[in-house]
MDTraj code that builds the backbone (N, CA, C; nanometers):
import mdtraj as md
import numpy as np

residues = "UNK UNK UNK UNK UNK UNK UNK UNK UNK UNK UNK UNK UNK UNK UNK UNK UNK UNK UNK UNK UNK UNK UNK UNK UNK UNK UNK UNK UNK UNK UNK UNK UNK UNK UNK UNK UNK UNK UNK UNK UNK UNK UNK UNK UNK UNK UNK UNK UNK UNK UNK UNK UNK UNK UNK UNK UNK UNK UNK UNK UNK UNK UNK UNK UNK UNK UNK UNK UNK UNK UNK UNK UNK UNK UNK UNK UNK UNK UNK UNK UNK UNK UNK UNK UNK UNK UNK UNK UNK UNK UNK UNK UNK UNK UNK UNK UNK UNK UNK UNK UNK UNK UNK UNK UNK UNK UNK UNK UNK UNK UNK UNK UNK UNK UNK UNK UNK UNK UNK UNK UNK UNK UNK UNK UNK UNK UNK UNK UNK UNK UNK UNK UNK UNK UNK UNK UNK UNK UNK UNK UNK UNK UNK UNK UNK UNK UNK UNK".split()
xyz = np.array([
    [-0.8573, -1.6907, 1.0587],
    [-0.9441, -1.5819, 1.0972],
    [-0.9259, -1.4662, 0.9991],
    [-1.0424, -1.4196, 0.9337],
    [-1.0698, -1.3083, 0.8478],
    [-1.0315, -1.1484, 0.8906],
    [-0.9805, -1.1303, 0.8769],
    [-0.9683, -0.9175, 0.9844],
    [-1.0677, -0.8804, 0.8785],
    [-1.1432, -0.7711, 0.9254],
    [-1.2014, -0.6552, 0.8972],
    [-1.1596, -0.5341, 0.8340],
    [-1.1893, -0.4793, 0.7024],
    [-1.1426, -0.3774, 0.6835],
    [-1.2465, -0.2721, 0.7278],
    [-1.1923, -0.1887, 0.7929],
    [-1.2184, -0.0354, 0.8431],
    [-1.1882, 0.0505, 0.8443],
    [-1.3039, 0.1820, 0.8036],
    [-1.2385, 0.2953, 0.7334],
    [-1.1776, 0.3394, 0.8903],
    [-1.0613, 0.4100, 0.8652],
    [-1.0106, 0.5003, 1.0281],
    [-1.1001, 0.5666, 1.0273],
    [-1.1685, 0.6918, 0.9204],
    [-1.2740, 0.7891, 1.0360],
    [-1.3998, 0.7340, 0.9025],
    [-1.5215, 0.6960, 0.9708],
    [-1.5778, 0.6707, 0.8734],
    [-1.6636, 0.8007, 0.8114],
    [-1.7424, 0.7731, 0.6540],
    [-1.7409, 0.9039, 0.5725],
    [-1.6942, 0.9760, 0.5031],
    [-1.5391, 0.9021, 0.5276],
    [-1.4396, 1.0558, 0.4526],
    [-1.4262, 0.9526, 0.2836],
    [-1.4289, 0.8310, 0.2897],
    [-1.4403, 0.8242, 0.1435],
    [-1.5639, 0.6577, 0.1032],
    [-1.5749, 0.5997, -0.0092],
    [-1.6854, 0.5159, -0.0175],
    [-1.5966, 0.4543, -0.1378],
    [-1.6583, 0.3174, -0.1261],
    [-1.5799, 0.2219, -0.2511],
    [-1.4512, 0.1824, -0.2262],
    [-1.4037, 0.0795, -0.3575],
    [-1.2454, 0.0861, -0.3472],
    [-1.2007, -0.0071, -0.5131],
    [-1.1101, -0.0096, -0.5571],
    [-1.0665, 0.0215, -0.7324],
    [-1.1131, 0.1387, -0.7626],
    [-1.2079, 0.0892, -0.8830],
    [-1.1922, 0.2138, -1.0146],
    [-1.2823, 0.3279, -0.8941],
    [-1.3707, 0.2440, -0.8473],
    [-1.5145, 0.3278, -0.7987],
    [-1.4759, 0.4195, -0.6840],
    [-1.3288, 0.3748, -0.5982],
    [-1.3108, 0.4185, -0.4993],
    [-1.3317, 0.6294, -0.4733],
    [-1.3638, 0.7069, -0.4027],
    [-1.3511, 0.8330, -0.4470],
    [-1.4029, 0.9067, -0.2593],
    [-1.3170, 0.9922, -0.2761],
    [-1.3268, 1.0789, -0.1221],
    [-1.4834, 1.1520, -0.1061],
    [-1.5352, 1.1574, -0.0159],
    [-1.6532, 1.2222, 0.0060],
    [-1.6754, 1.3384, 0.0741],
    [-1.7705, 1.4471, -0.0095],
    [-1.7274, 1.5639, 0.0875],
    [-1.9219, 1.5916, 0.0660],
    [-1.9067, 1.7149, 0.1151],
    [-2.0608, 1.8109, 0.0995],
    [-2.0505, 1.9180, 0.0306],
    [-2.1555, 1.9005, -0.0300],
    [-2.1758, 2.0421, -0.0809],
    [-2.2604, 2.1020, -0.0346],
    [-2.2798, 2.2632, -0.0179],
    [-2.4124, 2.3041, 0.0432],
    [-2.4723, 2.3914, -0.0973],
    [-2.6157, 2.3419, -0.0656],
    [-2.7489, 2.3756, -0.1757],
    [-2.7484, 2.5083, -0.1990],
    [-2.7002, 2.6172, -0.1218],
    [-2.7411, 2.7363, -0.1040],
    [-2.6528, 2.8344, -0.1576],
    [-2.5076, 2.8222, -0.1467],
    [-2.3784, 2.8607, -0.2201],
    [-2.2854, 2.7869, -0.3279],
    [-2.3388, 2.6327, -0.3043],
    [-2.3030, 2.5602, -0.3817],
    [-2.0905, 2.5392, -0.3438],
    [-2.0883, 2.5544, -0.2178],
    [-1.9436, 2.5623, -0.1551],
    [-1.9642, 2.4254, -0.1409],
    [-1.8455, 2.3301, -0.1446],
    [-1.7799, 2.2538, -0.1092],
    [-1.6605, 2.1703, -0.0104],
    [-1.6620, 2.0757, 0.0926],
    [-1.5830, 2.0830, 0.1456],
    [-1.5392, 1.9380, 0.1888],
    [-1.4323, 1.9436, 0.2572],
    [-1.3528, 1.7892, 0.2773],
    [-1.2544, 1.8323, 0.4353],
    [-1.2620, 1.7861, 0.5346],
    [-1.3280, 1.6528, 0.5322],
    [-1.5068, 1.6614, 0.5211],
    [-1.5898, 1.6368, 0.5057],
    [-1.7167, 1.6544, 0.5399],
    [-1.7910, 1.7329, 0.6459],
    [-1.9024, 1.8012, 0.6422],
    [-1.9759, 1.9064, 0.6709],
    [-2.0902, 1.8556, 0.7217],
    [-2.1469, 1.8221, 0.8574],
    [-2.2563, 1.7527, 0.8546],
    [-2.3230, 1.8912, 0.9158],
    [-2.3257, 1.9798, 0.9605],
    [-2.4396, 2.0989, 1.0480],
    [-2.4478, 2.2219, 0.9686],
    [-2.3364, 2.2757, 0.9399],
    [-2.3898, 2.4511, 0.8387],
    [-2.2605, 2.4589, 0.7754],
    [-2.2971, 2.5620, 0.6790],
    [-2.1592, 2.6150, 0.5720],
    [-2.0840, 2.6653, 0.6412],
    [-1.9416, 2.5951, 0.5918],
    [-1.8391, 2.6233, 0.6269],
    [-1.8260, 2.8091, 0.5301],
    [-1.8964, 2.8234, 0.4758],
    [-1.8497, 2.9912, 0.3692],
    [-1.8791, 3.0938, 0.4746],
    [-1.7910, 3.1243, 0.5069],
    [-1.8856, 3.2373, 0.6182],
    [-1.9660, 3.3552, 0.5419],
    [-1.9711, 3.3900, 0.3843],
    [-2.0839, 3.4671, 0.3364],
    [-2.2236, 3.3706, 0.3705],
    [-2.2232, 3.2671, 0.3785],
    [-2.3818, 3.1904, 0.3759],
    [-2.3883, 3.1632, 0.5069],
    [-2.5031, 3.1543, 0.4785],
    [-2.5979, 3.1315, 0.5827],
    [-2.6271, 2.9745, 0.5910],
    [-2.6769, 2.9057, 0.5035],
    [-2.6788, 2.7744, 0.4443],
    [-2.6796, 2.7032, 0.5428],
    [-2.7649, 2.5664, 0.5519],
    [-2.7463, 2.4600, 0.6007],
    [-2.7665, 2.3475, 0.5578],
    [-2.8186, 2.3459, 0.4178],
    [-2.9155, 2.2189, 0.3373],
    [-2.7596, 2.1427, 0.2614],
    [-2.6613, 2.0383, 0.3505],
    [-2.6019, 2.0068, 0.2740],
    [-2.5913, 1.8586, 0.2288],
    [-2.5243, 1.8390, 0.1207],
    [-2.5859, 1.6896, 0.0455],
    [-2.4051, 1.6280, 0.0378],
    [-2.4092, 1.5110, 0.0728],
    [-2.3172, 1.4477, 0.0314],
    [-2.2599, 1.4115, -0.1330],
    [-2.1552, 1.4382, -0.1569],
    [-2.0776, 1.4589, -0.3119],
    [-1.9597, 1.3801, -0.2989],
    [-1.9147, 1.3114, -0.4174],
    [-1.8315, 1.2281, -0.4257],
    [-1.7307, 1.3969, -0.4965],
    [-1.5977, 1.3353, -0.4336],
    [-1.5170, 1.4368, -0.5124],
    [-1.4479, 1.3875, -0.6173],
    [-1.3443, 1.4984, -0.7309],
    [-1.2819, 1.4135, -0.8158],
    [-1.1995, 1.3222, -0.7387],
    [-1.1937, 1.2313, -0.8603],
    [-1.0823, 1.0946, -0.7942],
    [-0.8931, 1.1678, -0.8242],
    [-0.9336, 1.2890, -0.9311],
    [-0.7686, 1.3087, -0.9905],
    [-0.7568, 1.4498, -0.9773],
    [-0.6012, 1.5009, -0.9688],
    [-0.6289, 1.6411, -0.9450],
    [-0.4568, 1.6663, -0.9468],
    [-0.3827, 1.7780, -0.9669],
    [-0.2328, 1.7709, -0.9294],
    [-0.1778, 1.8558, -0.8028],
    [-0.0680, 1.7716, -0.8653],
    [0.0383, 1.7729, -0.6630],
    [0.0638, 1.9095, -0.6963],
    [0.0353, 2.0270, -0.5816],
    [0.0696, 2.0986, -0.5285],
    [0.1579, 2.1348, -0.4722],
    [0.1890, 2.0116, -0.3448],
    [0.3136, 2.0544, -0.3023],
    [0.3279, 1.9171, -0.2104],
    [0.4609, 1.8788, -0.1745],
    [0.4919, 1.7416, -0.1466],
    [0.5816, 1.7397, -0.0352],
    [0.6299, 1.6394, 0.0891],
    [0.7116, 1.6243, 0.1302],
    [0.7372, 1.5389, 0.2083],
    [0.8241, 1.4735, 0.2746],
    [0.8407, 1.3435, 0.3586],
    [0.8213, 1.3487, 0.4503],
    [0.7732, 1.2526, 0.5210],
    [0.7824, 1.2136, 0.6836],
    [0.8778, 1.0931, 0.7584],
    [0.9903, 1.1807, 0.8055],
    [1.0635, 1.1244, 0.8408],
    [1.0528, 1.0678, 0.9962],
    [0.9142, 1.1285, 1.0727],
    [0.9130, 1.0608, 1.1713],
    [0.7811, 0.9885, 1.2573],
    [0.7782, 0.8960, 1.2973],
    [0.6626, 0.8777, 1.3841],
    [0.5661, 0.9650, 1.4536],
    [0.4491, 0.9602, 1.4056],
    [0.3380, 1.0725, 1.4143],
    [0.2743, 1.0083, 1.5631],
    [0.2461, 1.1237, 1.6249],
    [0.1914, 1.1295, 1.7745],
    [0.0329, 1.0842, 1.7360],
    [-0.0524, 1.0547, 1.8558],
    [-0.1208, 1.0019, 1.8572],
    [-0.2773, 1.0803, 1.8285],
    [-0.3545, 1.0613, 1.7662],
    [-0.4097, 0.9411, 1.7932],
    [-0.3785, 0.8514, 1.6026],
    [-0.2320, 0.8689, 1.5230],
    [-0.2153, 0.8373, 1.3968],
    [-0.1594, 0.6776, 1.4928],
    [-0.2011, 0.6021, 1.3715],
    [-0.1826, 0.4448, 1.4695],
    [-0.0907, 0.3456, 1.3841],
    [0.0315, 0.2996, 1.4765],
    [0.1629, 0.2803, 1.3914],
    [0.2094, 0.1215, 1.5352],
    [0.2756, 0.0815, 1.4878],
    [0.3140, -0.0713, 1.5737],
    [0.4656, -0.0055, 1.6139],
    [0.4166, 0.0413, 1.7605],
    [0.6064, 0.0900, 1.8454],
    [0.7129, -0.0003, 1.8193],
    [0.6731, -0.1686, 1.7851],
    [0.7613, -0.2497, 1.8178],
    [0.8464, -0.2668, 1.6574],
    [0.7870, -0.2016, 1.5679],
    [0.8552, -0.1613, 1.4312],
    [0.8940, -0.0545, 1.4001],
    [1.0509, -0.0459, 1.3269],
    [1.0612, 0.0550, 1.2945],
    [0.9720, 0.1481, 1.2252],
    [0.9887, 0.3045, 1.2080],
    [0.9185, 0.4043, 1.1474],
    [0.9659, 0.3602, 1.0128],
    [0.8170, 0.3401, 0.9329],
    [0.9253, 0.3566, 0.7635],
    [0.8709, 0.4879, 0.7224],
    [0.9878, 0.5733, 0.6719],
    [0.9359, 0.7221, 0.5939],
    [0.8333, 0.6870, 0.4787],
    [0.7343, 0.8087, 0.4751],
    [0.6803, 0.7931, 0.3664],
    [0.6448, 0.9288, 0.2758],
    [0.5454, 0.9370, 0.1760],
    [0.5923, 1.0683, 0.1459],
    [0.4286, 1.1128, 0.1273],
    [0.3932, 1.2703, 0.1612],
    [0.2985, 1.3021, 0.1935],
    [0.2508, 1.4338, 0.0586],
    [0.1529, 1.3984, 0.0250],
    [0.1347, 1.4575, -0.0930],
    [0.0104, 1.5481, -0.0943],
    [0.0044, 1.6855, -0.1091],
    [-0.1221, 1.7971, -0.1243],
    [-0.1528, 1.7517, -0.2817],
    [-0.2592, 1.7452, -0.3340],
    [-0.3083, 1.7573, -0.4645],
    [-0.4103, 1.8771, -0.4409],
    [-0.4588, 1.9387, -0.5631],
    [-0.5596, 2.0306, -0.5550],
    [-0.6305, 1.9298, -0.6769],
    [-0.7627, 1.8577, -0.6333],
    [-0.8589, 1.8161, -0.6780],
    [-0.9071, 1.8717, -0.8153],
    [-0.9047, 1.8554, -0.9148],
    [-0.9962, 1.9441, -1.0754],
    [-1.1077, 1.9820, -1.0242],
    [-1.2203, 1.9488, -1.0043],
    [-1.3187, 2.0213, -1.0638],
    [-1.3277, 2.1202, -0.9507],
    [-1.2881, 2.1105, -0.8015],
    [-1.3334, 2.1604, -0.6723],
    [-1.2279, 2.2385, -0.6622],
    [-1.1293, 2.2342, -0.7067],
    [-1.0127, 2.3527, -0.6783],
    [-1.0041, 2.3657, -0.5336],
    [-0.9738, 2.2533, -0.4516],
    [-0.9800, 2.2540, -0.3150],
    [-0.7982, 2.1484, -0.2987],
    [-0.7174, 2.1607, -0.1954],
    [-0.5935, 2.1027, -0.1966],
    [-0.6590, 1.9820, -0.0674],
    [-0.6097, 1.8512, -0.1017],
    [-0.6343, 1.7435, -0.0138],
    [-0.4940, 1.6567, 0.0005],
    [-0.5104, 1.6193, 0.1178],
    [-0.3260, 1.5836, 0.1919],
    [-0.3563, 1.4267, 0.2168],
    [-0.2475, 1.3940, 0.1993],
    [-0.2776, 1.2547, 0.1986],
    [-0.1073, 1.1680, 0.1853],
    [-0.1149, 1.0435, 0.2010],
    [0.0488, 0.9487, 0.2359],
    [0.0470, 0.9773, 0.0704],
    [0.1481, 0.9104, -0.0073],
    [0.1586, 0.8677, -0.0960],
    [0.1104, 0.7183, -0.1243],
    [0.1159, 0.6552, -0.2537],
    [0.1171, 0.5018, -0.1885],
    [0.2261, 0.4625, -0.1312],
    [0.2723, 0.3397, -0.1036],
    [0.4004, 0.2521, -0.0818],
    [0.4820, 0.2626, -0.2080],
    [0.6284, 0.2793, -0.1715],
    [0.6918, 0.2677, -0.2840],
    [0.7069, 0.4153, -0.3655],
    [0.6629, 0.5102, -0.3312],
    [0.7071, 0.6614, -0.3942],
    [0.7571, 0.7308, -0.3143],
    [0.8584, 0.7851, -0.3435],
    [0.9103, 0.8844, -0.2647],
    [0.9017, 1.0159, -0.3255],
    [0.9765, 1.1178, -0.2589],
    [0.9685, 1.2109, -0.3200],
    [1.0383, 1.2957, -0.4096],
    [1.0928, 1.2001, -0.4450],
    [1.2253, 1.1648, -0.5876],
    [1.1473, 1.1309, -0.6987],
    [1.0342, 1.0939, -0.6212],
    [0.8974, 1.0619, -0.7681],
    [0.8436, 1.1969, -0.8201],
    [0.8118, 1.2779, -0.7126],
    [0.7231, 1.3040, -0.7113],
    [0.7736, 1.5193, -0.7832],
    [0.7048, 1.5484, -0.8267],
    [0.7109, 1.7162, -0.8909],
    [0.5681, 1.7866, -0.8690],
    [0.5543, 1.9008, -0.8457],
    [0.4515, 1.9596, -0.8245],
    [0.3828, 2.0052, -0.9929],
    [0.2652, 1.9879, -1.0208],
    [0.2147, 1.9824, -1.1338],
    [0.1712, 1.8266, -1.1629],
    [0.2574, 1.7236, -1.1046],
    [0.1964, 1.6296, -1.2013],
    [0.0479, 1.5385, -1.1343],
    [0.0187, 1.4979, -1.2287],
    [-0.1532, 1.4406, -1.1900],
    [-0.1287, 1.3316, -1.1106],
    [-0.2104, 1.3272, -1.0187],
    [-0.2552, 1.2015, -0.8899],
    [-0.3947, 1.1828, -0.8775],
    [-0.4017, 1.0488, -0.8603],
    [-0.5217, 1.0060, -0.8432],
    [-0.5255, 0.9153, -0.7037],
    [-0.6919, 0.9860, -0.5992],
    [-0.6695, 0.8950, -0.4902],
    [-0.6921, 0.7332, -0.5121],
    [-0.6830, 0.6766, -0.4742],
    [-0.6817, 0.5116, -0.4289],
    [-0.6816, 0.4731, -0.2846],
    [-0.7773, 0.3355, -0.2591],
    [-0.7602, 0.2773, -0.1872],
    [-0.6375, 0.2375, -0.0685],
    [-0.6408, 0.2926, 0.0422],
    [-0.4800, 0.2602, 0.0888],
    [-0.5176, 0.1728, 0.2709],
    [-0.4785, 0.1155, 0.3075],
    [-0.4177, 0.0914, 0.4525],
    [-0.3160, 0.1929, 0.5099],
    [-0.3792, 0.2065, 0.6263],
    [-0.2871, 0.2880, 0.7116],
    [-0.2514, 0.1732, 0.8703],
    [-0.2903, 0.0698, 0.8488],
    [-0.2645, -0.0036, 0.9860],
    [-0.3706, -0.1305, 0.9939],
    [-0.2430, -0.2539, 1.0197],
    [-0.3384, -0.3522, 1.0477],
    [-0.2893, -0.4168, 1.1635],
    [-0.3933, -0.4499, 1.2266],
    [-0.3675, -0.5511, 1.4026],
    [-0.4585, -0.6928, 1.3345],
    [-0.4675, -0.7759, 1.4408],
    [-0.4853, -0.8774, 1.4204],
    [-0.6401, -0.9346, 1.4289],
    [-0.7424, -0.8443, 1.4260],
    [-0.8442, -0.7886, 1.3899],
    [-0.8797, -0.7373, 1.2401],
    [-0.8258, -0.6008, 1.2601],
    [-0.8699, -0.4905, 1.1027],
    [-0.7585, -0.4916, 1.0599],
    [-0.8092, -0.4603, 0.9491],
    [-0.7457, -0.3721, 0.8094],
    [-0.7899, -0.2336, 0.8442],
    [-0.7039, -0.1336, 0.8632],
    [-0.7233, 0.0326, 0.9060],
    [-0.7476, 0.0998, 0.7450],
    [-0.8524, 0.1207, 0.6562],
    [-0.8651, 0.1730, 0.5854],
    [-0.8574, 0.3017, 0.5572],
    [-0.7899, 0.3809, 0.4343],
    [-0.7846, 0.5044, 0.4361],
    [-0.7636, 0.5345, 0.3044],
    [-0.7409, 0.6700, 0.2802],
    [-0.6875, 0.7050, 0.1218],
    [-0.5386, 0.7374, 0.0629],
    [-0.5252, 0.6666, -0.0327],
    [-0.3725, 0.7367, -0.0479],
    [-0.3920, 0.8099, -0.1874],
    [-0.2612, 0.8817, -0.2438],
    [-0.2160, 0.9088, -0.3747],
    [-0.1464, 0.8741, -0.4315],
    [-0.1862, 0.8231, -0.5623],
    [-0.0922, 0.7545, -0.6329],
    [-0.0749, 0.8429, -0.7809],
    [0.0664, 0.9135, -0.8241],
    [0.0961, 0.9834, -0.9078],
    [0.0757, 0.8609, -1.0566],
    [0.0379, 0.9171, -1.1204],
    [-0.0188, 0.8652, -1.2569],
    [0.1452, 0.9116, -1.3325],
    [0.1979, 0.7766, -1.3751],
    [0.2575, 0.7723, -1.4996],
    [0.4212, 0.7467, -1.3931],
    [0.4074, 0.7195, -1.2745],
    [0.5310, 0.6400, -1.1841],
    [0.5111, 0.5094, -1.1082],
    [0.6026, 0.4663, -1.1837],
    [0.5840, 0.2775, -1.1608],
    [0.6370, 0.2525, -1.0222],
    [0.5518, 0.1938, -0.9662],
    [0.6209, 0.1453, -0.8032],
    [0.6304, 0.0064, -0.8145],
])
top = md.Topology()
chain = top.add_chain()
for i, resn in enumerate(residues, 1):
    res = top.add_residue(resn, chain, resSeq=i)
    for name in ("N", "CA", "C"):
        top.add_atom(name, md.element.get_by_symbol(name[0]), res)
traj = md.Trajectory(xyz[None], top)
């Protein structure tokens, strides 16, 4: 039997390899930007705006600021009780062209012994949870130029 991959919230990103990339809105009127996505009026409180269009964001951008999770996240984040918690490490990048900070796991395999604020990450394709059904699709970061 085949499982399903599924995004956890759908919208927040499209694709997966090279093409993969987070999705946000922009609005026509201020030309503001935002993540997670904007479907009714500008988030800018100078505008007024409501005409907004879906935008792929950059795929690369650098870590800001970084740190671990050492414990099992309350609900509704979806994890198997009957396995241990494995730490992982949770990474802010601020995106290039949007100058906006986006939070996200790391991939598998980085910690935060990898990881320095300044250096470049790019999102990728990630799993956050599979049952015997789906594949729980989501985004991770993966720091450019650390071998996992």
């Amino acid at each position: 039997m085949s499982r399903t991959p599924t995004p956890v919230v759908a919208g927040l990103f499209a694709g997966d390899g090279d093409d993969f990339t987070l999705l946000g809105t922009r609005c026509r009127a201020c030309a503001s930007v935002f993540f997670p996505r904007e479907e009714f009026r500008c988030r800018n409180p100078g505008c007024q705006g409501g005409d907004l269009e879906e935008v792929p964001l950059s795929r690369r951008g650098r870590i800001w600021s970084y740190t671990d999770s050492r414990y099992r996240p309350p609900s509704p984040y979806v994890t198997n009780p009957e396995l241990p918690w494995e730490p992982c490490a949770l990474i802010a990048v601020e995106l290039e062209a949007e100058r906006m900070v986006v939070l996200g796991q790391a991939v598998p395999g980085v910690t935060v012994a990898d990881l320095a604020v300044g250096m470049e990450a790019e999102v990728v394709p990630g799993v956050l949870h599979e049952d015997a059904e789906t594949i729980w699709t989501t985004w991770k970061w993966r720091p450019t130029g650390v071998t996992v």
